[in-house]
KOLLUMSE-817177 format. One record per atom (N, C-alpha, C): residue in three letters; y, z negated, x. Coordinates in steps of 0.05 Angstrom, whole numbers, plus 5000, padded with zeros to 4 digits. Each point is the difference from the previous one (the first is absolute). Example, Ala and Ser with C-alpha at 12.3 -4.5 7.8 and 13.67 -1.06 7.14 Angstrom:
BEGIN
Ala488648445264
Ala502450004982
Ala502450005018
Ser502150144993
Ser502449995016
Ser502249864985
***
This chain:
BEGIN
Unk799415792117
Unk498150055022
Unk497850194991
Unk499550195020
Unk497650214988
Unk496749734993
Unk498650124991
Unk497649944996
Unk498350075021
Unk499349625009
Unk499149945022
Unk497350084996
Unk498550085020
Unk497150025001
Unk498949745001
Unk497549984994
Unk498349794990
Unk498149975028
Unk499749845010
Unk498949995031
Unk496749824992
Unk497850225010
Unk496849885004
Unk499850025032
Unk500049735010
Unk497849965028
Unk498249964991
Unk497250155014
Unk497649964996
Unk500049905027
Unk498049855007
Unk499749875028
Unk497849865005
Unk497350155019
Unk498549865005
Unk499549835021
Unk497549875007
Unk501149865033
Unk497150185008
Unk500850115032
Unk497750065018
Unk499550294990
Unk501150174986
Unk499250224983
Unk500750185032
Unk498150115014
Unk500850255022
Unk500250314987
Unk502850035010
Unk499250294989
Unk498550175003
Unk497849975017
Unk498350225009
Unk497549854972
Unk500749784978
Unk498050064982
Unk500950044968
Unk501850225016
Unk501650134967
Unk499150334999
Unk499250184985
Unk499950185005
Unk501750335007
Unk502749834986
Unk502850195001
Unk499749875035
Unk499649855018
Unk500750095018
Unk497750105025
Unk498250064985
Unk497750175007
Unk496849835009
Unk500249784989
Unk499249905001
Unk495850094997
Unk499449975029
Unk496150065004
Unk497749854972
Unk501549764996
Unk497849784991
Unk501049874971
Unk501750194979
Unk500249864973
Unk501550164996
Unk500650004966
Unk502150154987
Unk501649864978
Unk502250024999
Unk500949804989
Unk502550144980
Unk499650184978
Unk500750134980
Unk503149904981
Unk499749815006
Unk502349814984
Unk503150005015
Unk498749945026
Unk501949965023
Unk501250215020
Unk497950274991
Unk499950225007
Unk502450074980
Unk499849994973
Unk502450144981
Unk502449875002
Unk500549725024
Unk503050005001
Unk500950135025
Unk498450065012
Unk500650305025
Unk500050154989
Unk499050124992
Unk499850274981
Unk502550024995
Unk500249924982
Unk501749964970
Unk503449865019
Unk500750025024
Unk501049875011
Unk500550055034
Unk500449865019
Unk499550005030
Unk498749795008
Unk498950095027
Unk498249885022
Unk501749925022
Unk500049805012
Unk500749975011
Unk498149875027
Unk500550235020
Unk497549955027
Unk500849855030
Unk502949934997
Unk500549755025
Unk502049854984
Unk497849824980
Unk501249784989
Unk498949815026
Unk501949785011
Unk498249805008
Unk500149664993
Unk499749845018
Unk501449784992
Unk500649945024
Unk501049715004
Unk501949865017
Unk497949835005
Unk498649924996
Unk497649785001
Unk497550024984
Unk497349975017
Unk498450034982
Unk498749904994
Unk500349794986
Unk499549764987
Unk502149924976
Unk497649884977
Unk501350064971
Unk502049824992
Unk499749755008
Unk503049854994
Unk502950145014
Unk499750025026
Unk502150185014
Unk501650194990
Unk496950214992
Unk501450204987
Unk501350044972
Unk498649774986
Unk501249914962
Unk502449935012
Unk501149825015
Unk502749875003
Unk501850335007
Unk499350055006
Unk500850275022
Unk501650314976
Unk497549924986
Unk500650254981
Unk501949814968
Unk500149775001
Unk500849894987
Unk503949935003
Unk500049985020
Unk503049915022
Unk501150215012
Unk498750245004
Unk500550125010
Unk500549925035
Unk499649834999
Unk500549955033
Unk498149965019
Unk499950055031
Unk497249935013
Unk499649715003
Unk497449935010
Unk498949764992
Unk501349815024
Unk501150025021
Unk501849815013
Unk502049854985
Unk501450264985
Unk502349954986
Unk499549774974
Unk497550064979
Unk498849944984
Unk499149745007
Unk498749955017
Unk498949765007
Unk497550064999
Unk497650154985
Unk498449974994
Unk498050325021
Unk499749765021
Unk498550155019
Unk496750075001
Unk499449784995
Unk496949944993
Unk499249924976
Unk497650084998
Unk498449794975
Unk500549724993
Unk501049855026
Unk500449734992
Unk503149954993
Unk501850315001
Unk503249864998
Unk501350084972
Unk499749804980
Unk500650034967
Unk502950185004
Unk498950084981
Unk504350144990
Unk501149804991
Unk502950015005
Unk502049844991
Unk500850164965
Unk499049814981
Unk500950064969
Unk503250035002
Unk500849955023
Unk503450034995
Unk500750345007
Unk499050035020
Unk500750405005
Unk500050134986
Unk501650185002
Unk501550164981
Unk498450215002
Unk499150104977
Unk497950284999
Unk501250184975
Unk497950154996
Unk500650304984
Unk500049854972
Unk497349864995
Unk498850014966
Unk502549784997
Unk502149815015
Unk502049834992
Unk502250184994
Unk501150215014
Unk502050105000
Unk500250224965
Unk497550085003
Unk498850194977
Unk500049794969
Unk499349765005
Unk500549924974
Unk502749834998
Unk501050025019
Unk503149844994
Unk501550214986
Unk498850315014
Unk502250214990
Unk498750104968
Unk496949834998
Unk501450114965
Unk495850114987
Unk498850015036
Unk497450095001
Unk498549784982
Unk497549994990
Unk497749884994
Unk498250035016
Unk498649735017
Unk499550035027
Unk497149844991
Unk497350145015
Unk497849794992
Unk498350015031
Unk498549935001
Unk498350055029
Unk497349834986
Unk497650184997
Unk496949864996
Unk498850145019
Unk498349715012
Unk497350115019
Unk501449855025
Unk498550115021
Unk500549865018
Unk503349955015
Unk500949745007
Unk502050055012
Unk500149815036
Unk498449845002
Unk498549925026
Unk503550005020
Unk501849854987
Unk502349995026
Unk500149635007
Unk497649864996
Unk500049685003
Unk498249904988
Unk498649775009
Unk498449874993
Unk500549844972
Unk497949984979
Unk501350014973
Unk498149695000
Unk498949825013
Unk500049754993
Unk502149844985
Unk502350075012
Unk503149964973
Unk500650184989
Unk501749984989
Unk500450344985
Unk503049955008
Unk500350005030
Unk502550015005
Unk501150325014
Unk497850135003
Unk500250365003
Unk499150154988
Unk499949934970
Unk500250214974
Unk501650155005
Unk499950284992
Unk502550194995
Unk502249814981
Unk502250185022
Unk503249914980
Unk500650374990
Unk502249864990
Unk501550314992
Unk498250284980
Unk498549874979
Unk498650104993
Unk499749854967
Unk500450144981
Unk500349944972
Unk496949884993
Unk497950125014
Unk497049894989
Unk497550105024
Unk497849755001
Unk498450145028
Unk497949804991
Unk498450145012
Unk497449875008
Unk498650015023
Unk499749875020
Unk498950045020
Unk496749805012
Unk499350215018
Unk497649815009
Unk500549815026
Unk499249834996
Unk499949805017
Unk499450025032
Unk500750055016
Unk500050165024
Unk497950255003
Unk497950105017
Unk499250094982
Unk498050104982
Unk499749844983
Unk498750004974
Unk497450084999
Unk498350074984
Unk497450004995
Unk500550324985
Unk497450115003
Unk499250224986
Unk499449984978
Unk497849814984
Unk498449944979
Unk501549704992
Unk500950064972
Unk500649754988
Unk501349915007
Unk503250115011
Unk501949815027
Unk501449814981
Unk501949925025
Unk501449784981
Unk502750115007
Unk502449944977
Unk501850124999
Unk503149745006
Unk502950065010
Unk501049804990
Unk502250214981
Unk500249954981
Unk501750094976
Unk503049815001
Unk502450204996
Unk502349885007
Unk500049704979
Unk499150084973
Unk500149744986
Unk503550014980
Unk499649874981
Unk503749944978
Unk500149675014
Unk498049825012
Unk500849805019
Unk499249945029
Unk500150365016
Unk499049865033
Unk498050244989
Unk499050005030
Unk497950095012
Unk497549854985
Unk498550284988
Unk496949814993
Unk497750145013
Unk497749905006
Unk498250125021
Unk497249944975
Unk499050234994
Unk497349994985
Unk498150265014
Unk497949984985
Unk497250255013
Unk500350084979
Unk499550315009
Unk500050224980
Unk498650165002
Unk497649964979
Unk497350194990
Unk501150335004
Unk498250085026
Unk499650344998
Unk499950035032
Unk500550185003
Unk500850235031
Unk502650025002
Unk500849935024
Unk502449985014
Unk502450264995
Unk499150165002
Unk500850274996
Unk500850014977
Unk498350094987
Unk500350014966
Unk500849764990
Unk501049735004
Unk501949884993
Unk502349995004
Unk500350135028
Unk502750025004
Unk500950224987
Unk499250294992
Unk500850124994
Unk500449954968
Unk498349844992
Unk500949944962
Unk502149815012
Unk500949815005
Unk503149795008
Unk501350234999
Unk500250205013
Unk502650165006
Unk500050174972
Unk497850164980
Unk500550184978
Unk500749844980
Unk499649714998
Unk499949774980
Unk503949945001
Unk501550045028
Unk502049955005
Unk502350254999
Unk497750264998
Unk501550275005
Unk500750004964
Unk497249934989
Unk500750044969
Unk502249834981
Unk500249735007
Unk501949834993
Unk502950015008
Unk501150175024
Unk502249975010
Unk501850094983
Unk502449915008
Unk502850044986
Unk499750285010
Unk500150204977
Unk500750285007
Unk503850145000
Unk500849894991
Unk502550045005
Unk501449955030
Unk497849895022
Unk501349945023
Unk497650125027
Unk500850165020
Unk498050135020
Unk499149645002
Unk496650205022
Unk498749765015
Unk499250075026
Unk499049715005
Unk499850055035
Unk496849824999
Unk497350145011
Unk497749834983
Unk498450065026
Unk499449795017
Unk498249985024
Unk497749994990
Unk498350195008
Unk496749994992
Unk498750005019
Unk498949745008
Unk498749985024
Unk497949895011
Unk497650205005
Unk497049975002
Unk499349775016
Unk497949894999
Unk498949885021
Unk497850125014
Unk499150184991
Unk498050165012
Unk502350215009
Unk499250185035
Unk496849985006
Unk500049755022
Unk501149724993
Unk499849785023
Unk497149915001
Unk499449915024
Unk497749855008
Unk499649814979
Unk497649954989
Unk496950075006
Unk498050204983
Unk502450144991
Unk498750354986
Unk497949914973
Unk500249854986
Unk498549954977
Unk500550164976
Unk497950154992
Unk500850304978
Unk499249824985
Unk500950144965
Unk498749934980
Unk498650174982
Unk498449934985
Unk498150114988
Unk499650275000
Unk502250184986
Unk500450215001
Unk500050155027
Unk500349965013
Unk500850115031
Unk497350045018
Unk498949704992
Unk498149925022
Unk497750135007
Unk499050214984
Unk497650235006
Unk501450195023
Unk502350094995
Unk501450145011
Unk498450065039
Unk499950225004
Unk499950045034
Unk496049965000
Unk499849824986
Unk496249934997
Unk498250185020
Unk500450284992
Unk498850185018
Unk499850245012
Unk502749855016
Unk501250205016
Unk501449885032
Unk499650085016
Unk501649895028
Unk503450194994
Unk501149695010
Unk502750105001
Unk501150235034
Unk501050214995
Unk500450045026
Unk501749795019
Unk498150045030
Unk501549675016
Unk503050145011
Unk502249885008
Unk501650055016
Unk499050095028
Unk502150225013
Unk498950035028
Unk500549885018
Unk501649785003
Unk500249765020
Unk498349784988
Unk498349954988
Unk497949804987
Unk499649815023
Unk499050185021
Unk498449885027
Unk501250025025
Unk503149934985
Unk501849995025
Unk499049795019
Unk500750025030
Unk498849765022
Unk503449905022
Unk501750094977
Unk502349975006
Unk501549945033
Unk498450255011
Unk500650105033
Unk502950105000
Unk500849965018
Unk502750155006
Unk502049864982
Unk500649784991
Unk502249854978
Unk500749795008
Unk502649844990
Unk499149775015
Unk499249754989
Unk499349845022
Unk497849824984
Unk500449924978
Unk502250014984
Unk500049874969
Unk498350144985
Unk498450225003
Unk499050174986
Unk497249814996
Unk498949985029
Unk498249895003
Unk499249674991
Unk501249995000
Unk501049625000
Unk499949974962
Unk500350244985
Unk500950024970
Unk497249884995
Unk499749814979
Unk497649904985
Unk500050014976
Unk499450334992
Unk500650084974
Unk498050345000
Unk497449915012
Unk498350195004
Unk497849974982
Unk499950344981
Unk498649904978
Unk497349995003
Unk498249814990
Unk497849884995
Unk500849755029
Unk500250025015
Unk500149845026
Unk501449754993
Unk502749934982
Unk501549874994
Unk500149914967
Unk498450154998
Unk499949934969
Unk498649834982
Unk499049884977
Unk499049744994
Unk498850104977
Unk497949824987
Unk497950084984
Unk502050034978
Unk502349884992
Unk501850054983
Unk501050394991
Unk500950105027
Unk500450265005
Unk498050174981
Unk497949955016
Unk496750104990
Unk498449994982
Unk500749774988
Unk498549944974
Unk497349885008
Unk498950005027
Unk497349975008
Unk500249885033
Unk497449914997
Unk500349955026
Unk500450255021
Unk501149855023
Unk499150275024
Unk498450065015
Unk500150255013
Unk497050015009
Unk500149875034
Unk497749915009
Unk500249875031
Unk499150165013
Unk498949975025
Unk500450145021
Unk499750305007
Unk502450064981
Unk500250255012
Unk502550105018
Unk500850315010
Unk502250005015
Unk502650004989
Unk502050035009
Unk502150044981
Unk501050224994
Unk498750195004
Unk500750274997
Unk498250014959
Unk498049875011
Unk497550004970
Unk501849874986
Unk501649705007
Unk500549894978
Unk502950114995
Unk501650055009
Unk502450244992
Unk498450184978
Unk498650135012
Unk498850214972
Unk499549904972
Unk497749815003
Unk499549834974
Unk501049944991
Unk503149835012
Unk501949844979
Unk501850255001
Unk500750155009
Unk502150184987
Unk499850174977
Unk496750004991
Unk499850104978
Unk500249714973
Unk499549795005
Unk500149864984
Unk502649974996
Unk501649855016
Unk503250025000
Unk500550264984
Unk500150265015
Unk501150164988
Unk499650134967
Unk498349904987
Unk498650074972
Unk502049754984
Unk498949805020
Unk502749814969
Unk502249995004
Unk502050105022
Unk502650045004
Unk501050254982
Unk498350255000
Unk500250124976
Unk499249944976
Unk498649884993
Unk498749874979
Unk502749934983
Unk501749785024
Unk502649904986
Unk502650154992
Unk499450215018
Unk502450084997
Unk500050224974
Unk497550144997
Unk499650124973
Unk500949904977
Unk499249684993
Unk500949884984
Unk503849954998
Unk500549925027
Unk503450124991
Unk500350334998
Unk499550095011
Unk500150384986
Unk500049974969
Unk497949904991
Unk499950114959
Unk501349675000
Unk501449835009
Unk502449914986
Unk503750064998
Unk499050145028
Unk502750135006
Unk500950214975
Unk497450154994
Unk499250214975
Unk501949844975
Unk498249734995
Unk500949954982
Unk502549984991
Unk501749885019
Unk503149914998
Unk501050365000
Unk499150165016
Unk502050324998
Unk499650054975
Unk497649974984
Unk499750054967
Unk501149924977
Unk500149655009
Unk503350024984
Unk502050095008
Unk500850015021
Unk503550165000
Unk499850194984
Unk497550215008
Unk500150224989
Unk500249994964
Unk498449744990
Unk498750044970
Unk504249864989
Unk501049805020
Unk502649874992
Unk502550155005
Unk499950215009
Unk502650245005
Unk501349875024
Unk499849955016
Unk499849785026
Unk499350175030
Unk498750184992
Unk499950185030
Unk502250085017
Unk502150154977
Unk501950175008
Unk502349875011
Unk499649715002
Unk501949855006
Unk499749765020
Unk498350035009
Unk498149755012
Unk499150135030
Unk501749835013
Unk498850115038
Unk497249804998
Unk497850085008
Unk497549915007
Unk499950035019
Unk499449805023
Unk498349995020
Unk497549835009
Unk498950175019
Unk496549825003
Unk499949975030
Unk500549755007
Unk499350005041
Unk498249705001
Unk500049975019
Unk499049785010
Unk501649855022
Unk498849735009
Unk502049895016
Unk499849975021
Unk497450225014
Unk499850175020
Unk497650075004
Unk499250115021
Unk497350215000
Unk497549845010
Unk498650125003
Unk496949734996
Unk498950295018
Unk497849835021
Unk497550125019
Unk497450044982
Unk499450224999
Unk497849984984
Unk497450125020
Unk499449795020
Unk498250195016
Unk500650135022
Unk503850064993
Unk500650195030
Unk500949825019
Unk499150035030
Unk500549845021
Unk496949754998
Unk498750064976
Unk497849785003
Unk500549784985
Unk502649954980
Unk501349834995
Unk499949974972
Unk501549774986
Unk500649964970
Unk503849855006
Unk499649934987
Unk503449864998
Unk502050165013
Unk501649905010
Unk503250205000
Unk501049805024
Unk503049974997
Unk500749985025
Unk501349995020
Unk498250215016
Unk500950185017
Unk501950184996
Unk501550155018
Unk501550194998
Unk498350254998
Unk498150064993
Unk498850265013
Unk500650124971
Unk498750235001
Unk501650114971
Unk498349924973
Unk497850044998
Unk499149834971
Unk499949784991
Unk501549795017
Unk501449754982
Unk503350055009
Unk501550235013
Unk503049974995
Unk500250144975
Unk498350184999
Unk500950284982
Unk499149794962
Unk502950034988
Unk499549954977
Unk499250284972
Unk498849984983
Unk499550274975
Unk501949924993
Unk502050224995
Unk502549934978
Unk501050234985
Unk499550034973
Unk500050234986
Unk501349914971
Unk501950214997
Unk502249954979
Unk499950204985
Unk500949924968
Unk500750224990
Unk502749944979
Unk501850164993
Unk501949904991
Unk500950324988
Unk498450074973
Unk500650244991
Unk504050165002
Unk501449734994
Unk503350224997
Unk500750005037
Unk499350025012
Unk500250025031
Unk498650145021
Unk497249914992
Unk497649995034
Unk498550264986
Unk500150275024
Unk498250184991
Unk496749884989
Unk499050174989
Unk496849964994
Unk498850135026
Unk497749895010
Unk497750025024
Unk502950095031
Unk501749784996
Unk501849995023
Unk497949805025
Unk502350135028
Unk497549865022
Unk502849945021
Unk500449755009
Unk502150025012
Unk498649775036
Unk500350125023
Unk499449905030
Unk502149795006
Unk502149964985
Unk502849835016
Unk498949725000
Unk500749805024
Unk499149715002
Unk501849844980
Unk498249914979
Unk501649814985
Unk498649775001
Unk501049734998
Unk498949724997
Unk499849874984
Unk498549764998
Unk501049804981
Unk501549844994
Unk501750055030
Unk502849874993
Unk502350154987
Unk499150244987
Unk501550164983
Unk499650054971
Unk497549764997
Unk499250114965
Unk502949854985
Unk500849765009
Unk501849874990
Unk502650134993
Unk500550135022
Unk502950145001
Unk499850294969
Unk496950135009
Unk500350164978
Unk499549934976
Unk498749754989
Unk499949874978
Unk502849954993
Unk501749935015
Unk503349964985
Unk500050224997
Unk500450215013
Unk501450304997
Unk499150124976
Unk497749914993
Unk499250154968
Unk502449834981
Unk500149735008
Unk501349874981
Unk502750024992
Unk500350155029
Unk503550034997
Unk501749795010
Unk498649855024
Unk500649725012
Unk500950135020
Unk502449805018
Unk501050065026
Unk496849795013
Unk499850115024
Unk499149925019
Unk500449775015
Unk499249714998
Unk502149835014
Unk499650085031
Unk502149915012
Unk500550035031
Unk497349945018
Unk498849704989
Unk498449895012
Unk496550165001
Unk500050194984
Unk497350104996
Unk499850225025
Unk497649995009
Unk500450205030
Unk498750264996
Unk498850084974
Unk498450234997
Unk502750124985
Unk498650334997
Unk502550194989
Unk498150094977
Unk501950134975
Unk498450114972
Unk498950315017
Unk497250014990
Unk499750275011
Unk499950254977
Unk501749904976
Unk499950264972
Unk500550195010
Unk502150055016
Unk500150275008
Unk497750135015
Unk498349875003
Unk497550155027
Unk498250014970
Unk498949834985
Unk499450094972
Unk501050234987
Unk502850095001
Unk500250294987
Unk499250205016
Unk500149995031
Unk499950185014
Unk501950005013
Unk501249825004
Unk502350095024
Unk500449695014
Unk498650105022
Unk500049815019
Unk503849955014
Unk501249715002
Unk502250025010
Unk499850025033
Unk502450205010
Unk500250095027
Unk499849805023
Unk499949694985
Unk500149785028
Unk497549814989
Unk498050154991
Unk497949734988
Unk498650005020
Unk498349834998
Unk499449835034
Unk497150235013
Unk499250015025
Unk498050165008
Unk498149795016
Unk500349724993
Unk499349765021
Unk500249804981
Unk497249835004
Unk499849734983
Unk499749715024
Unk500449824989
Unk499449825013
Unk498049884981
Unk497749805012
Unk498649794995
Unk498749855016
Unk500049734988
Unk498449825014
Unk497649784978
Unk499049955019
Unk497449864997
Unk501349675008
Unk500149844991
Unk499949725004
Unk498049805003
Unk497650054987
Unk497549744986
Unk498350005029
Unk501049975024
Unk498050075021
Unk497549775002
Unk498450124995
Unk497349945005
Unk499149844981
Unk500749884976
Unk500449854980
Unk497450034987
Unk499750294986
Unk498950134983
Unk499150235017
Unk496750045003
Unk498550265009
Unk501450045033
Unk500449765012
Unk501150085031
Unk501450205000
Unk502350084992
Unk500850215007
Unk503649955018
Unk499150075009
Unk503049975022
Unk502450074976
Unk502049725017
Unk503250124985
Unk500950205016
Unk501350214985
Unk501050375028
Unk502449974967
Unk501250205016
Unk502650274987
Unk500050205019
Unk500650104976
Unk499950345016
Unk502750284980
Unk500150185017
Unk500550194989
Unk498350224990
Unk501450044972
Unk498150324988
Unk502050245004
Unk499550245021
Unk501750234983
Unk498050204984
Unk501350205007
Unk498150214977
Unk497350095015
Unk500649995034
Unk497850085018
Unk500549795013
Unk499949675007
Unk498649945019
Unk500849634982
Unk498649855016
Unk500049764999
Unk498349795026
Unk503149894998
Unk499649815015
Unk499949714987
Unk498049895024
Unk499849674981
Unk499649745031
Unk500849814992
Unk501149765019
Unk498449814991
Unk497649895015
Unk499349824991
Unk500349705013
Unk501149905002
Unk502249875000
Unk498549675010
Unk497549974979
Unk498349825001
Unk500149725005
Unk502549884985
Unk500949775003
Unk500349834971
Unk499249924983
Unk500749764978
Unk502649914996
Unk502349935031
Unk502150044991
Unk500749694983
Unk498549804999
Unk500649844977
Unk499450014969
Unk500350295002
Unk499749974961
Unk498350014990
Unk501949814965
Unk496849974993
Unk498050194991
Unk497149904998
Unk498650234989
Unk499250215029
Unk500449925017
Unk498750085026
Unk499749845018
Unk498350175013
Unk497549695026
Unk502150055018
Unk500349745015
Unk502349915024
Unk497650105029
Unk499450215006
Unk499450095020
Unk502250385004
Unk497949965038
Unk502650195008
Unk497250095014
Unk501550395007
Unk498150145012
Unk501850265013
Unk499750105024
Unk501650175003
Unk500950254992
Unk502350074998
Unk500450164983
Unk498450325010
Unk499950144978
Unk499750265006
Unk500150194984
Unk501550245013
Unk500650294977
Unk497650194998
Unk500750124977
Unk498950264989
Unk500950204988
Unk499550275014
Unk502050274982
Unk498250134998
Unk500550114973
Unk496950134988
Unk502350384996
Unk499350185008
Unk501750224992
Unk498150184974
Unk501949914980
Unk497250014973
Unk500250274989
Unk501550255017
Unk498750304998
Unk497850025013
Unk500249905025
Unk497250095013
Unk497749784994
Unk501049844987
Unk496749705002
Unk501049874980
Unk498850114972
Unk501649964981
Unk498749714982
Unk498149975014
Unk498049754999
Unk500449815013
Unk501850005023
Unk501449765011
Unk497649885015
Unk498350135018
Unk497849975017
Unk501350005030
Unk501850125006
Unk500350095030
Unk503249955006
Unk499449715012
Unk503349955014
Unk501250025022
Unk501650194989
Unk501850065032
Unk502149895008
Unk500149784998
Unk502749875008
Unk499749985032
Unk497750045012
Unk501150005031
Unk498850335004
Unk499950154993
Unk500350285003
Unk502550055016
Unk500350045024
Unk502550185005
Unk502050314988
Unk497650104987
Unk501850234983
Unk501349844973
Unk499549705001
Unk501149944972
Unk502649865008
Unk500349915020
Unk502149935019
Unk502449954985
Unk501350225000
Unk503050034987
Unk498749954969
Unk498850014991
Unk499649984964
Unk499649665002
Unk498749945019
Unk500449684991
Unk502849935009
Unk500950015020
Unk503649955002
Unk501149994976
Unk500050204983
Unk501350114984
Unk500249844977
Unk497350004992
Unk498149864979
Unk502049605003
Unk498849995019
Unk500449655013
Unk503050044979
Unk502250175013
Unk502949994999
Unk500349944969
Unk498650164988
Unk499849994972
Unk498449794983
Unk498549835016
Unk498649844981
Unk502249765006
Unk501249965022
Unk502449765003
Unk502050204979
Unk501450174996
Unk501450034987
Unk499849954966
Unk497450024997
Unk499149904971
Unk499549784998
Unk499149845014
Unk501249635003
Unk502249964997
Unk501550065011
Unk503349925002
Unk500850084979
Unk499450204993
Unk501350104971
Unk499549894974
Unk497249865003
Unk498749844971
Unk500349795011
Unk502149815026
Unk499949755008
Unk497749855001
Unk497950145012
Unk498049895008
Unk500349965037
Unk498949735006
Unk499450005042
Unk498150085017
Unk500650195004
Unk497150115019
Unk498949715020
Unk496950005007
Unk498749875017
Unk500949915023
Unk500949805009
Unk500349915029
Unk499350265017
Unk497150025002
Unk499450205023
Unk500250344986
Unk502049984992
Unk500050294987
Unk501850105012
Unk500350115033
Unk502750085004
Unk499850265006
Unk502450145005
Unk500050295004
Unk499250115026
***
């Protein structure tokens, strides 16, 4: 067999790409993460299937969507029995580790530890910033201790401590995965002067009044300073003022320690590319850095994710893989997270099992997009109203327009509130309203594009065996 490449996921939770600087990012720069674009490709309609972080871990892990998976919401554990990548990769021969966060079940048992994985450490749902506590696979069982330091910088010594000891005679497959930039933005030492004195520039929907949308927009309880807690802030908040004042105030606090955190994974990301480079390890090693989907920082007025709108679908996903992927490559094609799986075998030299629903996208990595790869995504939202009110919807993405169904029903499952609300659509045409402000779904010139659209978002159900809504008819 040729000599397999050595596979790094980097993976943070909540990381938006609009706060990386390779993707042009107004409000930070992020030098580390910048040189695996560089040095590599960009990739600018990555999205996900769900946006929300258990969903999407199961998702990018199975390769399958989260119906299929089981694991729809925050409250629905993965099954340790599903068949995933890091199992298939160390049956065939890989050295498989995963440190840092892995958040697919509630760890009061340690009955949703990672499987399929030679060595791990993970945090306990999720975890603490300062001094967290860890559960370590253990030579008898799962053991759960606290571990002196910053979250970040421990996880990244577990993974160099594991990069340096490995069997070198055999590739690896080594999940590195942040817990920053997740809620509640706690920097450490180093970091924490950072932004001191300077206003961050605000987003230009800050003081959105969410006119013209439909009501799920409005109904969302995830408006920053408005919804937020002395935890967020570090301080109390201020009283009676409007909410236009307190949007301002807290978006500069929020936004100084959300970078705050994420700097600190930038110079760890550093660290780990320095050994490849210092261990002869570059030239052979696909690196990638994404997140497990995109985070509101301010735009729409908001924090958390979610929604379909584009800064919590849109995932950062930037690769580099010197014997393949040009240097400062930039590629538009829709790829998902239900495809990291499929192309994680394909480095390996693995068939694809039948059951995985994403496709390898290496070839759109070299540059050659294949003649039938998809121009249409599906996703949906499940956790309705659970978490931050936000309506359960699915919708379609193409390259210019999106539509979304909000559907607004619980449905039974768990991990969402058993209320119902009537449904209602939204098509945002994101050449002309690229901000997703102005819905025309009852526009008559949009007429035939929603027909069209509709035809195609049932056709992408059926095709990932998912059931469209009772009142979803043509």
């Amino acid at each position: 067999m040729p000599t397999r490449p050595n596979i790094l996921f980097i993976m943070s939770d909540d990381h938006a790409a609009h706060a990386m600087s390779c993707y042009g990012s107004r409000i930070n720069k992020t030098p580390n993460l910048d040189r695996i674009a560089n040095e590599g490709m960009r990739l600018d309609r990555c999205f996900c299937t769900n946006s929300i972080c258990t969903p999407s871990r199961a998702t990018i892990l199975t390769g399958t969507y989260n119906h299929v998976n089981g694991v729809t919401t925050l409250d629905t554990p993965m099954d340790a029995g599903l068949q995933t990548f890091p199992k298939l990769l160390r049956e065939s021969g890989y050295q498989t580790a995963v440190f840092g966060k892995w958040h697919l079940g509630e760890h009061k048992s340690f009955e949703f530890c990672p499987t399929g994985f030679d060595d791990w450490a993970v945090l306990p749902g999720q975890g603490f910033y300062h001094n967290p506590e860890f559960i370590f696979k253990g030579s008898r069982g799962p053991v759960q201790r606290t571990v002196m330091g910053y979250v970040t910088d421990l996880i990244t010594d577990f993974c160099l401590d594991w990069l340096q000891n490995r069997d070198r005679s055999r590739p690896f497959c080594l999940l590195y995965h942040h817990k920053a930039p997740h809620r509640h933005w706690n920097p450490d030492e180093k970091h924490a002067a950072m932004y001191l004195n300077e206003d961050i520039p605000e987003p230009d929907t800050l003081y959105d009044d969410y006119a013209n949308r439909a009501s799920a927009a409005a109904a969302a309880e995830m408006r920053v300073g408005v919804h937020m807690t002395q935890l967020d802030m570090k301080c109390e908040l201020p009283k009676n003022v409007s909410e236009r004042e307190m949007r301002k105030w807290a978006y500069q606090r929020y936004i100084k320690d959300y970078l705050r955190v994420i700097a600190s994974v930038d110079d760890n990301v550093g660290r780990v590319l320095d050994y490849l480079d210092a261990d002869g390890l570059t030239e052979n090693t696909v690196v990638i850095y994404c997140s497990d989907q995109g985070f509101f920082l301010g735009d729409h007025g908001w924090y958390d994710k979610r929604f379909m709108y584009e800064e919590s679908l849109k995932m950062p996903f930037v690769v580099r893989y010197p014997k393949e992927i040009e240097p400062g490559s930039v590629n538009d094609d829709i790829v998902l997270n239900v495809d990291f799986a499929p192309l994680f075998l394909d480095y390996a030299g693995l068939p694809i099992p039948k059951g995985m629903q994403g496709r390898s996208f290496r070839p759109i990595l070299t540059g050659e997009t294949p003649t039938n790869w998809r121009d249409s995504m599906y996703y949906r939202y499940w956790m309705h109203k659970a978490h931050h009110n936000v309506y359960a919807h699915y919708g379609l993405r193409t390259k210019r327009f999106k539509l979304i169904y909000y559907y607004s029903d619980g449905l039974n499952q768990m991990g969402a509130l058993d209320e119902k609300y009537e449904p209602e659509w939204e098509l945002f045409d994101l050449e002309r309203d690229p901000a997703e402000l102005n819905n025309v779904y009852a526009d008559p010139a949009y007429a035939d594009t929603v027909r069209e659209l509709k035809a195609e978002l049932h056709r992408q159900q059926a095709s990932v065996g998912d059931a469209r809504y009772e009142k979803d008819v043509d």
